[in-house]
N, C-alpha and C positions, 0 to 999 in steps of 0.2 A: 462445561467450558465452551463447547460448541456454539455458535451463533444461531438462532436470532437469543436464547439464553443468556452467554458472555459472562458467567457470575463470575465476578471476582474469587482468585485463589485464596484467599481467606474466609470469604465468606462460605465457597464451598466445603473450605475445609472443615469448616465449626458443621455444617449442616449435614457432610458425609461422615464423620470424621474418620480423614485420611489428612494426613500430614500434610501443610503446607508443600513443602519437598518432595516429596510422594509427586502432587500433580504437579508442581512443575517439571519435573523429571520426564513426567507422562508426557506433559503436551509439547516439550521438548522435541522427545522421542516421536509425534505425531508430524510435528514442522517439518522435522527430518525426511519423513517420508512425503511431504508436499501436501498434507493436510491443512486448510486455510483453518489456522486457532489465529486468531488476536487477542489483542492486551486485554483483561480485565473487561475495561467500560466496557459497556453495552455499547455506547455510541462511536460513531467513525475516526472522532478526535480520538481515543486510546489505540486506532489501529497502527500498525507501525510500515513503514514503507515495504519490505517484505510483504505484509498481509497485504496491501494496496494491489501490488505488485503482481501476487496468485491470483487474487480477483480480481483481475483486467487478465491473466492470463484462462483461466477459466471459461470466463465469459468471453471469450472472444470469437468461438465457434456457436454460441449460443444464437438460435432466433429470437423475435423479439417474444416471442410466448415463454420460450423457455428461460431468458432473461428476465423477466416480470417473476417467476417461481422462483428461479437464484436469490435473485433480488430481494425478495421477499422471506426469505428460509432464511438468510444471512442478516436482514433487522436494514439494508441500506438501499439506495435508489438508483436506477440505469442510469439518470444523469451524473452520478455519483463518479459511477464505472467509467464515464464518458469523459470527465474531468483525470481523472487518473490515467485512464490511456494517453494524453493528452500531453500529461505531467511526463510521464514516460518517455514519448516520442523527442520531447523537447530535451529531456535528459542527456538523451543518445544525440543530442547535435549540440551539445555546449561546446565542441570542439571548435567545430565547423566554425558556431558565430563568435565565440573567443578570437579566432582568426582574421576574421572580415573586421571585427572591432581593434584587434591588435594594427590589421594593416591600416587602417581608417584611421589611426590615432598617428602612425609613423609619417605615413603622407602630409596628414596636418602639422606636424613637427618639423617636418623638411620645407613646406611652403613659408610656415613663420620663421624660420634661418634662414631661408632663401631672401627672405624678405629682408 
């Protein structure tokens, strides 16, 4: 299940056979403990914001040597990590500019009454 691998749970399951339920259960019990599993695909698209989310937290004490091995052991690219981080930081201020857009819309509402 582990990445750069990522077999899908079905298909591992015909090829180990261990129950579908079985490894979900496992890689469950894996996330829990902050083991970066994602979705099935091999590719980035099946990853899901949690898995995003460990891999920007992982790599973020990483040099670049050691981020190029990450990177590469997990199937995805530093600029990948770099986009995610990214998505993150923006995440953690939707308040902030929800705010500035809130008050920017009241001003212009009070000018065109005003008006």
């Amino acid at each position: 299940m582990l990445p750069p691998n990522s077999i899908p749970l079905n298909r591992l399951s015909v090829e180990e056979g261990i129950s579908r339920g079985t490894l979900a259960k496992w890689r469950a019990v894996a996330r829990a403990k902050g083991k970066l599993l994602p979705e099935a695909d091999a590719n980035v698209e099946g990853w899901t914001s949690r898995d995003k989310l460990a891999a920007v937290i992982e790599a973020a004490a990483l040099n670049e040597t050691e981020l190029g091995d990450y990177c590469r052991c997990r199937g995805i690219f530093p600029e990948q990590i770099s986009l995610w981080r990214e998505a993150c930081e923006m995440a953690n201020d939707w308040d902030r500019t929800a705010s500035a857009r809130i008050a920017r819309e009241t001003k212009d509402d009070r000018k065109r009454i005003q008006q």
